[in-house]
N, C-alpha and C positions, 0 to 999 in steps of 0.2 A: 326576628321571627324564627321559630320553630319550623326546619323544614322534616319534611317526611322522611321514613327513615324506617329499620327493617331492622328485630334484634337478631343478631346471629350470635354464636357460643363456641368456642372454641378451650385449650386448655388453661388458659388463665382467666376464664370468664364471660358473660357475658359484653357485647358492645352492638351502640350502633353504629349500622352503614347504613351511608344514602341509600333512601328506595330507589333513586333510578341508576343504582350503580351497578356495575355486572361484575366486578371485584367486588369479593368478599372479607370478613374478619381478620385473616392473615393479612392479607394484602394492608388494609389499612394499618395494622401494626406495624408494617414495615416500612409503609409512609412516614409514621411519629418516630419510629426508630434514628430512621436513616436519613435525617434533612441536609444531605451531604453535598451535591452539585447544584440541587434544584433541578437537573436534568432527568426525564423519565425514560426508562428502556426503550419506550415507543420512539424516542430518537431513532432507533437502529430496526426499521421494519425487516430487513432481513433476519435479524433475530425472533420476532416477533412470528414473522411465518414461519420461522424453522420448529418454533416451539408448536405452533399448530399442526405442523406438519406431523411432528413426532406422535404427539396427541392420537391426530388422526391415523396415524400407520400402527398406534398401538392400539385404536379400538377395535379396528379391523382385525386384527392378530386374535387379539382376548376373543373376538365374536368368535371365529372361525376356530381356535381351540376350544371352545364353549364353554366360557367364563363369564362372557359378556352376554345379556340377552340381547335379541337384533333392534327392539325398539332403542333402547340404551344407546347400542353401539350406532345407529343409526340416527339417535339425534346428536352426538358427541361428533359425528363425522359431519353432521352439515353445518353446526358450529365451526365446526374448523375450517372449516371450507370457506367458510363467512371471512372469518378472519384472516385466512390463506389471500383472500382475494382484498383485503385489505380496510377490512370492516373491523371498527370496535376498539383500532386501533390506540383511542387516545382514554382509552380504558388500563392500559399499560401502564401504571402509574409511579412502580417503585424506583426508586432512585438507580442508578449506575454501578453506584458504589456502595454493598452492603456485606453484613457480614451473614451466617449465615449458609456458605458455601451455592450462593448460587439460591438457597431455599425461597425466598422472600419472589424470585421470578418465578420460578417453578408454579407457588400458589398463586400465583398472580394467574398465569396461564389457565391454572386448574379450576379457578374462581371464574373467568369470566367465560371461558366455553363450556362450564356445568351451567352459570345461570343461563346463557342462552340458546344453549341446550333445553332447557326447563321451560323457557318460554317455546318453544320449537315442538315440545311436547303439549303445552297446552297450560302448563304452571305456572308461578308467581317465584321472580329470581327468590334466593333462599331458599324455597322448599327440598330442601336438600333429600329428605323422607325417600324423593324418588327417582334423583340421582344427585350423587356425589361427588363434590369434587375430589378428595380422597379418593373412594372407594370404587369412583367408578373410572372418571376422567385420568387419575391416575393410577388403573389397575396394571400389576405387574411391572411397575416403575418407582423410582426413588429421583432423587432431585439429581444425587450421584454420577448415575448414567444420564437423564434428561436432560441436566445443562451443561455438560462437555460436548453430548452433542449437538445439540442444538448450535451451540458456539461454533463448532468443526462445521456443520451446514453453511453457517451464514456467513464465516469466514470462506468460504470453498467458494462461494458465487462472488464474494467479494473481489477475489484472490483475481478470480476471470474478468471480474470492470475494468481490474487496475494493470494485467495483462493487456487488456485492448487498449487502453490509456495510455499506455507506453509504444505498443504499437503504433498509435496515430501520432504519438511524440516522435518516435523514430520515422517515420516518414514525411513528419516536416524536416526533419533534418536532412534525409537522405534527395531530397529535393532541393534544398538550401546546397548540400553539398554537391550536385549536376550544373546546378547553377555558378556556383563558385568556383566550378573545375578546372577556370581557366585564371585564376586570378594568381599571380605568385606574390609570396609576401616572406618575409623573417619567419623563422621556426626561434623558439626560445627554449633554452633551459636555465635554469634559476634563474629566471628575469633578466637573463641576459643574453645579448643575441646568439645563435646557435648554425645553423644550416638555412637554405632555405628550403619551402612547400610551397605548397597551395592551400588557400582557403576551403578550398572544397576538401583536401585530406584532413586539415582539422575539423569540420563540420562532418563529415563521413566517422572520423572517431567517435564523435556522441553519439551517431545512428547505432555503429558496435557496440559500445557499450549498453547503451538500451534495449537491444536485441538479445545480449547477452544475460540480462534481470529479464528477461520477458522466460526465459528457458529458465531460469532458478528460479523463478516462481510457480512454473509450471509444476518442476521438479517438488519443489513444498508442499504442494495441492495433493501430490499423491499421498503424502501421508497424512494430511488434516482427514481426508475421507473417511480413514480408521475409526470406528466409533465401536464405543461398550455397550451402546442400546441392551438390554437385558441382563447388565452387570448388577442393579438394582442398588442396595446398599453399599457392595464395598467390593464386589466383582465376583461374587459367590451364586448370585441369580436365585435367594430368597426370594421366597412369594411369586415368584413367576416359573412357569410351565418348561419343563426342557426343551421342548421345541420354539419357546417362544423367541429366544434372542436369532435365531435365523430367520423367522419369519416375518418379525417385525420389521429384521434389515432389509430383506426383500422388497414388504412394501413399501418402506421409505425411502425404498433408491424410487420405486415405482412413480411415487407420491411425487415427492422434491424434483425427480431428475437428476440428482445426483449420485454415481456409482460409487454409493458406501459400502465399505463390507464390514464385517463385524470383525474386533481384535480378536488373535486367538489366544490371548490370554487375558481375560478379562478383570485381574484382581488386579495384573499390573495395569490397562489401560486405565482403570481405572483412578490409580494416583498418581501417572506417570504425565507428566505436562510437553515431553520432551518437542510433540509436531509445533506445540504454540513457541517453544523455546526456536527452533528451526525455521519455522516462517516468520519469527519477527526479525531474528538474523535477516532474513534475507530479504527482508523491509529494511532493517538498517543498511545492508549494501546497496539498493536502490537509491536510498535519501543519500545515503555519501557522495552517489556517484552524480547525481543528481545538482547537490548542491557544488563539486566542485565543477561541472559544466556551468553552471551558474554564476560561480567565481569568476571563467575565464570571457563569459558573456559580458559581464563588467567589468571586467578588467580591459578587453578587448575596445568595449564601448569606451571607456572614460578620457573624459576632454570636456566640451567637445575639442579643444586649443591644445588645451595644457596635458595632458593623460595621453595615451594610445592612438585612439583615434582612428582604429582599423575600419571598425563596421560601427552603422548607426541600428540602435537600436527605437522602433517605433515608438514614438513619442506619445502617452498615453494619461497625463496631468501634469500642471502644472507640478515643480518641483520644493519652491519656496514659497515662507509667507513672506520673504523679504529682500532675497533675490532675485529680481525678474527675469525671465528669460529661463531660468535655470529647469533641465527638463534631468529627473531622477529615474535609474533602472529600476525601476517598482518591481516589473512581473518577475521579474532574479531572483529580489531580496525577497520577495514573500515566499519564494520556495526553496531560498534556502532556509526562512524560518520554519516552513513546515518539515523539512531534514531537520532541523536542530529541535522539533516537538517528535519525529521519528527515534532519533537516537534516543533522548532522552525516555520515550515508551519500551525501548528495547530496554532499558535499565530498568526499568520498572518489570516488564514479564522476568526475566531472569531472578531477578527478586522474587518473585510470589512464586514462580516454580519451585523453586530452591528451598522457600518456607513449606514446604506441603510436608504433612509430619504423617508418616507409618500409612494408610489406606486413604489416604484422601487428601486432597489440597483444597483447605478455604479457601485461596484465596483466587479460585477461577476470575470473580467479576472485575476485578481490575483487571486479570490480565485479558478480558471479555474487550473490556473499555480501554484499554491501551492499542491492541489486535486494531478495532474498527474505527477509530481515531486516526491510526496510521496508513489501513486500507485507505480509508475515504478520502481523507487528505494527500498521500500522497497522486491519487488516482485527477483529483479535484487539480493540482499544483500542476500536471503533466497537462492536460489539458489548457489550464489556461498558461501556461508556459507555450505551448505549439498554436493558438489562437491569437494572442493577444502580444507573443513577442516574436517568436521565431520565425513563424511564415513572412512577418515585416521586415526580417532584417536587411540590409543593405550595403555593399562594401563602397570603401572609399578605395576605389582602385589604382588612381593616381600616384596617390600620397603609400600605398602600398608596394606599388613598382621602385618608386624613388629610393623609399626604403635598404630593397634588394641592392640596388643600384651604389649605393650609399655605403653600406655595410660593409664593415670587417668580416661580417661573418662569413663574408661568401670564398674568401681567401682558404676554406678546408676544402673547396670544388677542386681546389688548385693543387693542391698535396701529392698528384699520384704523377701530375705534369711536372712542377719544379722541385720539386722536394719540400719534404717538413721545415728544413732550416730556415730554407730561402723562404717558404711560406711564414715560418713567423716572423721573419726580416721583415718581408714587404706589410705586416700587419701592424709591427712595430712603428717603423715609419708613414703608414698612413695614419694609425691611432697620433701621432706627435704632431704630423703637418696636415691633417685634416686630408689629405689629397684619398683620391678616388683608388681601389685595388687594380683595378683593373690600368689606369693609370702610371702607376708606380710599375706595374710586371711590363708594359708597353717601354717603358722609361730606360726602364733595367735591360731590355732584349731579351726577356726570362721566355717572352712566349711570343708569337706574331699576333698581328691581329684577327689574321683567319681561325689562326685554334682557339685564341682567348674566344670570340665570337661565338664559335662552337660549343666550347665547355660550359659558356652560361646562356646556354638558352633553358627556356623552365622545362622540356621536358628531358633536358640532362641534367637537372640540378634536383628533381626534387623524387626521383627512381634510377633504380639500381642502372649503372650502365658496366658492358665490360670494356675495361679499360686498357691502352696500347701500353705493350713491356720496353720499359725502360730500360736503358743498360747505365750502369753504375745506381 
């Protein structure tokens, strides 16, 4: 059947679009274009209101420089507002991945808040006659400046989910580490026994480290905020009003809530990628740091017999289809694959930065779609990392004391008491005849048992103490 349908014109032609669509002719050419993910920008509604947003902080601009007539700009603003608030949304239909420079979203915006605009005035979508998506929707704008920033908006709010995401990660751990404060166990370096700690100072290092990406993310935000709004085509601010690039940034900090300011150089912001280059850095150090906590969560966990066997981590599916019993670190492994889909995104923005040739870079919408792929998911991974694995953890404290107990490695507490030599002697000898350190220095007469006693209690073994001077 024949359904209903609207002809619109544009420069290669006429076509139709569905009558009840509120994207227009561009937009569907870039549907037939681009059948590249199967995924529509409407995935990412932060995009999608930044792009309203724009819209609407540049109707207002154009009204109030008097460009715009106030019916015009007044129905162009409650459209947006429609869609601000999260209407109309599955009207976003272009693909992720287009070529283009971003253009193919830009009309896509421009098409569905003219047509319901049009209805908002009393029209029939298409009747372009009496507002346009060109002429009106996008007056005093080019795709150029609209989708950099719109990108730097929605990136900028993203940036603060994945901020507090990390903060709620770091306070499961800084809690797991109060908890763990009293627990001592082996310290390792290259997988081999080392000094000893406590559970709770390796659980407190993750907290650091997290607290540490919460403030280098902060630090990125300030320069996504940068926006070229009024750069237009190529940063020269053709077709739009001198006053207009400060006013429109105005009210789109106004609008959004976000304290954007306008580049002060607008031809470079405009081809320059560098804040996307910088924040996805600093998304890749997040995923690193991320996954090798992850690493040592698994590492830590594995046995339950045979591996490690420090701490249990919460059991959350079965682990085989054909070994029973067997229960696998899932919530780890899946975040360390969304690190290894991180990294592998930062190779991609550095790429498409890098390709931007003389006033412009194509290739924004990958590096659009790599940016919110890594927000989301890393934000998503932290989350259920702190729900679903670390708030459960549990130590085996027994089998962790024994350990200490057991260990060669505690023979360096001993160093400042009998000396280096003696100390590798007695390590020597317990490494050959299995016997206990502490054993073998009692055997020797190296130390009594009141100081050996002394020297290894946990809270002289595992912080700084000062130590009595020896002579010789």
């Amino acid at each position: 059947m024949n359904q209903p349908h609207r002809v619109e014109h544009d420069l290669l032609g006429d076509r139709k679009v569905p009558a009840e669509a509120y994207y227009g002719v561009h937009t569907l050419r870039a549907v037939e274009n681009f059948p590249i993910t199967g995924t529509p920008i409407s995935i990412y509604p932060d995009l999608i209101r930044a792009l309203a947003q724009i819209k609407l902080a540049a109707a207002k601009a154009n009204e109030q420089l008097g460009l715009l007539e106030a019916p015009l700009a007044q129905a162009i603003v409650a459209a947006c507002q429609e869609v601000i608030a999260g209407k109309l949304h599955e009207q976003f239909v272009v693909d992720v991945i287009q070529g283009g420079a971003g253009t193919s979203t830009n009309m896509n915006a421009n098409e569905v808040i003219a047509n319901r605009a049009l209805e908002i005035m009393g029209h029939a979508k298409g009747e372009y006659q009496h507002l346009h998506p060109n002429q009106h929707v996008n007056m005093s704008q080019s795709t150029n400046d609209v989708y950099p920033s719109a990108l730097k908006l929605a990136t900028y709010v993203g940036i603060f989910r994945l901020v507090d995401a990390l903060a709620y990660l770091r306070r499961t751990f800084e809690r797991k580490a109060e908890e763990f404060k009293d627990v001592l166990k082996m310290g390792r370096t290259q997988l081999q026994d080392a000094v000893p700690m406590t559970l709770g100072q390796e659980f407190s290092t993750y907290a650091v480290m997290l607290g540490e990406d919460e403030e280098r993310l902060k630090e990125a935000a300030l320069l996504i905020r940068e926006i070229n709004l009024g750069a237009t085509a190529i940063g020269t601010g053709i077709n739009a009003h001198p006053d207009y690039a400060p006013l429109v940034c105005r009210l789109l900090a106004e609008t959004s809530g976000v304290p954007v300011i306008t580049a002060p150089n607008l031809v470079e912001a405009t081809q320059d990628c560098g804040s996307f280059v910088q924040l996805s850095g600093v998304l890749k150090r997040v995923a690193v740091k991320l996954s090798k906590t992850c690493n040592d969560l698994r590492l830590l966990s594995s046995g339950p017999r045979a591996g490690f066997g420090e701490i249990n981590l919460p059991p959350r599916q079965a682990g085989s289809s054909i070994m029973p019993g067997k229960v696998n670190p899932v919530i780890p492994e899946v975040v360390n694959q969304i690190a290894f889909e991180v990294i592998g995104n930062d190779q991609t923005v550095t790429f498409a930065a890098e390709a931007g040739q003389l006033q412009l870079n194509a290739f924004e919408p990958i590096i659009a779609h790599s940016l919110f792929k890594s927000v989301n998911h890393l934000r998503q991974g932290c989350l259920t990392l702190a729900d679903r694995c670390v708030d459960g953890i549990t130590a085996n404290r027994d089998a962790l004391r024994a350990r200490v107990e057991n260990s060669i490695g505690i023979v360096t507490a001993l160093n400042p008491y009998i000396g280096y030599a003696a100390a590798t002697s007695v390590a020597a000898e317990a490494l050959e005849s299995g016997k206990g350190v502490a054993e073998i220095v009692l055997a020797r007469g190296l130390m009594s048992r009141a100081e050996l006693d002394d020297v290894l209690r946990p809270e002289v073994l595992t912080q700084p103490r000062a130590l009595p001077h020896r002579q010789g």
